[in-house]
C-alpha positions as CSV (number, residue, x, y, z in Angstrom):
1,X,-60.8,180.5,82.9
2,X,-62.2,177.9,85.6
3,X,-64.0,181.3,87.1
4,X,-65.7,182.4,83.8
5,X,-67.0,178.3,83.6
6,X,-68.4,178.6,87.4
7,X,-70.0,182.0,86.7
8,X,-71.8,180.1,83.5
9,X,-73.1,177.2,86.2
10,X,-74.4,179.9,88.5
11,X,-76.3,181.5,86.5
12,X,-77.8,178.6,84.5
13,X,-78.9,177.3,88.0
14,X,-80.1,181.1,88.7
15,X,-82.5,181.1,85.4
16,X,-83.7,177.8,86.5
17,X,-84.5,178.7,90.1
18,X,-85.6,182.2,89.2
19,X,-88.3,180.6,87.1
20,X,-89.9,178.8,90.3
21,X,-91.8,181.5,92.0
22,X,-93.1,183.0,88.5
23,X,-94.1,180.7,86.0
24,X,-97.5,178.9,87.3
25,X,-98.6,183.1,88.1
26,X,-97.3,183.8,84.4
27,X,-99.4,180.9,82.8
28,X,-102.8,181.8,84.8
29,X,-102.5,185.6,84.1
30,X,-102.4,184.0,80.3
31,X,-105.8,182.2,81.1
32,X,-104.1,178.7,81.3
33,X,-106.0,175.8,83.2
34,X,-104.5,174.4,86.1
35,X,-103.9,171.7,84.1
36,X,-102.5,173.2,81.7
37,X,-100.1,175.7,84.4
38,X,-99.0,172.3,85.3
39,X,-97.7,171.2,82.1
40,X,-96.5,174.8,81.6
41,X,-94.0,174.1,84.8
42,X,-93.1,170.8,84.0
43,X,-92.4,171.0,80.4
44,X,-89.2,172.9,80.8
45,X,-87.8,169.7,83.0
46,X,-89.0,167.2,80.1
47,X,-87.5,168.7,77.6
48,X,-84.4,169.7,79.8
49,X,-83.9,166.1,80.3
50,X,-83.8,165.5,76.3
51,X,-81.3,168.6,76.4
52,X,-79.0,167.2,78.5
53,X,-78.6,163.7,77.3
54,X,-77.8,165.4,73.7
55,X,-75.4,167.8,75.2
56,X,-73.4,165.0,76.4
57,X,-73.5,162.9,72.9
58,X,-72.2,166.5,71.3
59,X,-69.6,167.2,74.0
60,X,-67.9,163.9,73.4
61,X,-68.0,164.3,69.7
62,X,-67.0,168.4,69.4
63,X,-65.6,169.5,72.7
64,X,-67.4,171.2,75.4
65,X,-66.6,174.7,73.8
66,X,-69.0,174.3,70.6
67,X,-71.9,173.2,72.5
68,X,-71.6,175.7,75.4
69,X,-71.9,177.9,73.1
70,X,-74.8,176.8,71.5
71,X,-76.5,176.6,74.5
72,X,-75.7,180.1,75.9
73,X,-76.9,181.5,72.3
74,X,-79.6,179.7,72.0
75,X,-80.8,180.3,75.8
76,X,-80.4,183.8,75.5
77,X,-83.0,184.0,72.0
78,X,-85.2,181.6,73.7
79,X,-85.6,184.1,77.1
80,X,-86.0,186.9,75.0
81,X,-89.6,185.1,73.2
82,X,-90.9,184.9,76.5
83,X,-92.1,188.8,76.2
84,X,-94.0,187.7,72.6
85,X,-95.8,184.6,74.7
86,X,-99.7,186.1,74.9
87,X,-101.7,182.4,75.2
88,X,-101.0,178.8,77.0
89,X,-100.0,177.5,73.8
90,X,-97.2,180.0,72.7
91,X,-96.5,180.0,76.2
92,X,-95.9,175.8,76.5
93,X,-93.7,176.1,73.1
94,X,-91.5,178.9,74.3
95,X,-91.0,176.6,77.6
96,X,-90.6,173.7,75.2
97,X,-87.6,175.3,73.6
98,X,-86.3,177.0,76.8
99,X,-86.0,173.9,78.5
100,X,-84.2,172.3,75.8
101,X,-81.9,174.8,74.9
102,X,-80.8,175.1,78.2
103,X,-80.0,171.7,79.3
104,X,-77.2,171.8,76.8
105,X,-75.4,174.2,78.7
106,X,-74.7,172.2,82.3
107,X,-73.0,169.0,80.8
108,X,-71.0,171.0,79.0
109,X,-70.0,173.3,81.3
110,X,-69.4,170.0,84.2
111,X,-67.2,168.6,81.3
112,X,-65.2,171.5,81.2
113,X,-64.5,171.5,85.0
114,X,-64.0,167.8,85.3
115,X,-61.4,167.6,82.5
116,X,-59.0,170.5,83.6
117,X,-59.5,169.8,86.9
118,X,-56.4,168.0,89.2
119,X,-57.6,164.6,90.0
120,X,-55.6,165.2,93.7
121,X,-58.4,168.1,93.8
122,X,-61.7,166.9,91.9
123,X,-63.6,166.9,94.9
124,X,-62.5,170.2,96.4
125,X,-63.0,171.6,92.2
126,X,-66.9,169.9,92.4
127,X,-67.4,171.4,95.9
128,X,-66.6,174.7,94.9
129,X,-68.9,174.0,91.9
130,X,-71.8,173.0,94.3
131,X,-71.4,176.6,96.2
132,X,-72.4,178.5,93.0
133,X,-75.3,176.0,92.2
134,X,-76.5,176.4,96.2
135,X,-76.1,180.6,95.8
136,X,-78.2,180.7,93.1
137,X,-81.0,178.6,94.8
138,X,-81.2,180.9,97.3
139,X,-80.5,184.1,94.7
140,X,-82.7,183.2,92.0
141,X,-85.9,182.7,93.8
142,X,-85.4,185.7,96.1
143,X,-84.5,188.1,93.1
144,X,-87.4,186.8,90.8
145,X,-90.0,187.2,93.6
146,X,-89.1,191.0,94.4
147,X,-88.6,192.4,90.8
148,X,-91.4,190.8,89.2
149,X,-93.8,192.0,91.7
150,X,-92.8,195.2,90.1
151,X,-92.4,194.4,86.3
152,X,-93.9,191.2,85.6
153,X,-92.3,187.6,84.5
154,X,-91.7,188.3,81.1
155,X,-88.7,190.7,82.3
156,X,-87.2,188.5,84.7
157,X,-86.8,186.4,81.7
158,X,-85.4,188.9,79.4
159,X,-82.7,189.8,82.0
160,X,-81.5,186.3,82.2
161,X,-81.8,186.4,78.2
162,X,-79.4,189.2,78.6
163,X,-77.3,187.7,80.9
164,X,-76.6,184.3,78.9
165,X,-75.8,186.3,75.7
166,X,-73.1,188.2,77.5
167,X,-71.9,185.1,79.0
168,X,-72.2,184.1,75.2
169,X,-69.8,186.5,73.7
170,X,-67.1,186.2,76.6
171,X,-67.3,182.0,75.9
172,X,-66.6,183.2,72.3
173,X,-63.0,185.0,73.2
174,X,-62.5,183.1,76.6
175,X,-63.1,179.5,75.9
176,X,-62.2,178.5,72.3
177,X,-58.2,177.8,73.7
178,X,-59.8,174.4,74.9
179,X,-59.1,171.4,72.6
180,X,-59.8,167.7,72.7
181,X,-58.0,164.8,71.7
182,X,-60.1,163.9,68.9
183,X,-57.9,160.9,67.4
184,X,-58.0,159.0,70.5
185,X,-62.0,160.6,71.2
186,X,-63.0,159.0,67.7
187,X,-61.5,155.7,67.8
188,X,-62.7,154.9,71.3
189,X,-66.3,156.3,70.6
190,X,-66.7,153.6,68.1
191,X,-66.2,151.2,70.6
192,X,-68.1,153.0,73.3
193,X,-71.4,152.1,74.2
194,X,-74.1,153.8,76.4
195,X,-74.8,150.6,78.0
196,X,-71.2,150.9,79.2
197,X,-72.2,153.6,81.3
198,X,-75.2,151.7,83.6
199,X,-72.6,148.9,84.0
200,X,-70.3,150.5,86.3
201,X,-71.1,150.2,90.1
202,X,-70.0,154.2,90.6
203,X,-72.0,155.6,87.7
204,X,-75.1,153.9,88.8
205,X,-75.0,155.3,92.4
206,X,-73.2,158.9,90.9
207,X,-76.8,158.7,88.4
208,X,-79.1,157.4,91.5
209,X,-77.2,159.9,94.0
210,X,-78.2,162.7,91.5
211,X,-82.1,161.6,91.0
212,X,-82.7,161.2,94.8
213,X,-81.1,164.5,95.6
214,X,-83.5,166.0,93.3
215,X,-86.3,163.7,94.1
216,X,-86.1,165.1,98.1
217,X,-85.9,168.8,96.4
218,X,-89.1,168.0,94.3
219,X,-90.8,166.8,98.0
220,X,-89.6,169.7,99.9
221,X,-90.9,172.2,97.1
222,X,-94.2,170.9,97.6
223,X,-94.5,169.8,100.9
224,X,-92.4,172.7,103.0
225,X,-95.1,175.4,101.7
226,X,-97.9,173.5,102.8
227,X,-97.0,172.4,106.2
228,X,-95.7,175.9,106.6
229,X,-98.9,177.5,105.7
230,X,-100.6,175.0,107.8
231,X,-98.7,176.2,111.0
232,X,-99.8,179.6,110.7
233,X,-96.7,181.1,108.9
234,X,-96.4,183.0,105.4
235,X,-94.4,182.2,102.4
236,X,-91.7,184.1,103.4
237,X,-91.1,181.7,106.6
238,X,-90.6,178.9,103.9
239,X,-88.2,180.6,101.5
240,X,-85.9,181.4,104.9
241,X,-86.1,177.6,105.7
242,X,-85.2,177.1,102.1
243,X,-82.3,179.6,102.3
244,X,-81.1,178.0,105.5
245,X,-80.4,174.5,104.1
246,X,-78.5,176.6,100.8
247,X,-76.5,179.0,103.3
248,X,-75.9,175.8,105.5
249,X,-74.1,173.9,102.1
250,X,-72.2,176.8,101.0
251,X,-70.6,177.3,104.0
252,X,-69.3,173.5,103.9
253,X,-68.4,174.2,100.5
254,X,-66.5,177.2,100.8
255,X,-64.6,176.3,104.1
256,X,-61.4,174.1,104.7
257,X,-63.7,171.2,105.4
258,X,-64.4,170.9,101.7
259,X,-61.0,169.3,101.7
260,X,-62.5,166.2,103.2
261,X,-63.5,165.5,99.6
262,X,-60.3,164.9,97.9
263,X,-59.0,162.6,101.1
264,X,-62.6,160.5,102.0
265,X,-64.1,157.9,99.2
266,X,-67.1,159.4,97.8
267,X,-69.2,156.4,98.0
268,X,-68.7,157.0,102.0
269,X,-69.5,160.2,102.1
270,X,-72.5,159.8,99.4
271,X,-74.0,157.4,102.2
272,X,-73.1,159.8,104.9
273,X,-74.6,162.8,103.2
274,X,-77.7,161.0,102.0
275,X,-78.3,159.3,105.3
276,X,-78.0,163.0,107.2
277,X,-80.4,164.0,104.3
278,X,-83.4,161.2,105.1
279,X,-83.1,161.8,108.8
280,X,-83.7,165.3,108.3
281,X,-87.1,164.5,106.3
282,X,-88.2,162.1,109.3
283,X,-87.2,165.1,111.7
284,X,-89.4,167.7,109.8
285,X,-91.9,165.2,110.1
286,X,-91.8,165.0,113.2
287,X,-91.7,168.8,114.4
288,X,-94.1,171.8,114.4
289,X,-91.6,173.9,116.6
290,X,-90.2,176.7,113.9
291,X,-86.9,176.8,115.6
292,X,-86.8,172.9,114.9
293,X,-87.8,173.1,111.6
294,X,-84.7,175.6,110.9
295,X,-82.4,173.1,112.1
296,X,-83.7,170.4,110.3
297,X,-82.9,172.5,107.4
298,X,-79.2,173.4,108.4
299,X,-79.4,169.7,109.0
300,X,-80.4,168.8,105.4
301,X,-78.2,171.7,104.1
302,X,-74.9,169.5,105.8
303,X,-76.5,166.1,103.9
304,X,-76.9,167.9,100.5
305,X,-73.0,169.6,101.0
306,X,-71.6,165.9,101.1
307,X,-73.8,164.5,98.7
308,X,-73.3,166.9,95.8
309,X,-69.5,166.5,96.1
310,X,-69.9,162.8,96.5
311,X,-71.7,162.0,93.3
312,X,-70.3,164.4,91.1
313,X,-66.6,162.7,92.6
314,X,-68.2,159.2,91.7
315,X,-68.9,160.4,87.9
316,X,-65.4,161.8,87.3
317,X,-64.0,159.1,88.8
318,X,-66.1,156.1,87.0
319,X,-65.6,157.8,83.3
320,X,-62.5,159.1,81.0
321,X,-62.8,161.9,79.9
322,X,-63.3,161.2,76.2
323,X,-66.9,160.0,77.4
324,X,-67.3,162.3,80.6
325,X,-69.9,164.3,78.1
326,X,-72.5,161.6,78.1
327,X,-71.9,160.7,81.6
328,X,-72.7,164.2,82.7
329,X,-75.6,164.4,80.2
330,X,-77.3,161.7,81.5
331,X,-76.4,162.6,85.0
332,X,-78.1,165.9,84.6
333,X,-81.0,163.9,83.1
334,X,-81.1,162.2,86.3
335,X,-81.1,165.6,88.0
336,X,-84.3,167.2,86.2
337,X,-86.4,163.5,86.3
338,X,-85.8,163.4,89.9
339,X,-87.2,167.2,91.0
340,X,-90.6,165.7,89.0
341,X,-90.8,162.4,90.3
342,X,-90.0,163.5,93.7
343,X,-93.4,166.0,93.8
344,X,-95.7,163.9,91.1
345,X,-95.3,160.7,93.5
346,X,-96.3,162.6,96.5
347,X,-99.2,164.5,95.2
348,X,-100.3,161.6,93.7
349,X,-100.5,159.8,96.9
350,X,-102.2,162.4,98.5
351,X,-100.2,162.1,101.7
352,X,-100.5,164.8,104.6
353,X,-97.1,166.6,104.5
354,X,-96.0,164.8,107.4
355,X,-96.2,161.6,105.6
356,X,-94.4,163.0,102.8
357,X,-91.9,163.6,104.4
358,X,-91.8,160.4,106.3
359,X,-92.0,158.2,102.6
360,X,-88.9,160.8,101.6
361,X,-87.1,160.1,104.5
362,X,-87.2,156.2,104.1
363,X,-86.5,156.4,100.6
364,X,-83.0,158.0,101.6
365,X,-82.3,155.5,103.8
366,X,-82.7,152.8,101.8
367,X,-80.8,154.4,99.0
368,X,-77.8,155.0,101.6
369,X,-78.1,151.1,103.0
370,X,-77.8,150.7,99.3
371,X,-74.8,152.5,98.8
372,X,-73.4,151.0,101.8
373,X,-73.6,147.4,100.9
374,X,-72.6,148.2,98.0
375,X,-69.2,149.9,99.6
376,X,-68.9,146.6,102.0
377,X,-68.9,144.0,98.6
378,X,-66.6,146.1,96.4
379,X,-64.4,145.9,99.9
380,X,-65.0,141.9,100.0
381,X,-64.2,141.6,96.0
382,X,-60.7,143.8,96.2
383,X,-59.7,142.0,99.5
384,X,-57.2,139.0,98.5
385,X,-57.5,137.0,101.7
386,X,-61.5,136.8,100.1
């Protein structure tokens, strides 16, 4: 059962990271400006945010099953009217209702996972999550880049359309055994408040560890090409650096040292993993050396494998489960804001990619001094001799 939920997070993350290499070619061979390629690319985000913030209000109210499926049905129809696209505009409302459709899916699906799994084990359960998110970062890409050279974009999306209805039909037979407690789920909802949510000290870092993990992924998809390019090196040199942070993270979350997550506080190792991450942006900065740059990578890879865990730990942890649905939507929100604030901030500055990398690293750091202080005055308010 738990596999069957993992496979559905891999390849929701594979349909998202598949679409990367494609999409801006896709829009231009439409005759869309670059203006309006951009809005083609980051439409799906916007409305994956919306997505996911309703996917957690449903989850809490029908159960994770009813709006998994949903959004594998839905998913699938909305890959397959990507081969009808044939201008910008039908193009943008496809994406539109793409995006949407399939934010519904990852709340669901974490809710899932967090509910059944051990709380002894949560962070070895959300590490082993994290491995099929980091494979399909380095599948998707990879796959979509080499097949579509041969058949065009439009069937890279119809395969995933294919994909998410089969997954659609075995979540029919294979999920529907999961209940909720609905008595105790309705009372409390009508005492539950999002508000609630923003007021506890491990949601806020869970939500801020999950926008600056994205943010630094939205910097290092716009700002590893170019420095890349500007050594001399191909596009191919940066999808390996890519694929060496991913192969890096599932390694760490595959291997016994995963169990480090069950026995360490997560707000610990959020800081540590964070911290490892900002240091590796000032060390990219700071090299032009390609054997360097690879193990700033693996180096970043080891920050993102204790971060995921970390703030994923921090959510389950900081909610019950009759309103882990929300929590997760809005965490997931988090996620999709932070890949397009991370890139929009740095193009708009107009940095070199040195300095973007250098602003990224600092950011991290703060955010981990953050988290640390904020470790040191929980400490100081749960101390009686205080």
């Amino acid at each position: 059962m738990r596999i069957f939920v993992y496979l559905i997070v891999f390849f929701s993350f594979f349909d998202l990271f598949s679409q990367l290499p494609i999409m801006s070619p896709l829009a231009l061979s439409l005759g869309a400006s670059s203006f309006v390629t951009g809005l083609v690319v980051g439409m799906y985000s916007f409305s994956n945010t919306i997505g996911n913030v309703i996917s957690g209000f449903l989850t809490d109210k029908r159960g994770p099953f009813i709006v998994l499926l949903i959004g594998l049905f839905a998913s699938a129809f909305s890959l397959f009217c990507y081969m009808l696209a044939n201008d910008p505009l039908s193009l943008l409302i496809v994406r539109l209702v793409h995006g949407f459709m399939e934010g519904l899916i990852v709340p669901a699906a974490f809710t899932f996972l967090a509910n059944r799994a051990k709380e002894s084990k949560r962070g070895r359960s959300v590490a082993i999550s994290g491995a099929f998110v980091g494979s399909a970062a380095i599948i998707g890409p990879a796959y979509s880049g080499i097949v579509a050279a041969k058949t065009g974009a439009p069937f890279i999306m119809a395969v995933n359309g294919a994909i998410m209805l089969i997954l659609a039909i075995f979540a029919f037979f294979l999920l529907r055994s999961f209940t909720v407690a609905k008595k105790k789920q309705e009372a409390d909802s009508k005492n539950f408040r999002v508000r609630y949510l923003f007021k506890s000290p491990g949601m806020v870092r869970a939500f801020a560890g999950a926008f600056f993990l994205m943010f630094s992924q939205g910097v290092l998809a716009l700002v590893l090409p170019l420095k890349v390019e500007g050594l001399g090196f191909d596009t191919k040199t940066s999808g390996m650096l890519l694929s060496t942070f991913g192969i890096v993270a599932i390694l760490i979350f595959l291997l016994p040292i995963n169990r480090i997550f069950d026995k360490a506080r997560p707000m610990l190792t959020l800081a540590f993993g964070i911290s490892v991450m900002g240091v590796s942006m000032l060390f990219l900065s700071q090299t032009d050396d390609m054997s360097l740059l690879y193990f700033a990578m693996a180096l970043y890879g080891v920050g993102f494998a204790f971060l995921f865990p970390s703030i994923n730990s921090l959510l389950i942890d900081s909610s019950s489960p009759e309103f882990r649905g929300k929590a997760y939507g809005y965490f997931y929100a988090f996620f999709s804001i932070g890949v397009v604030v991370g890139s929009s901030i740095i193009g708009y500055l107009d940095l070199s990619y040195n300095g973007g990398f250098i602003v990224t690293g600092i950011v991290l750091l703060v955010v981990a001094l953050y988290t640390v202080f904020g470790m040191k005055r929980n400490l100081q308010l749960t101390d009686p001799s205080k």
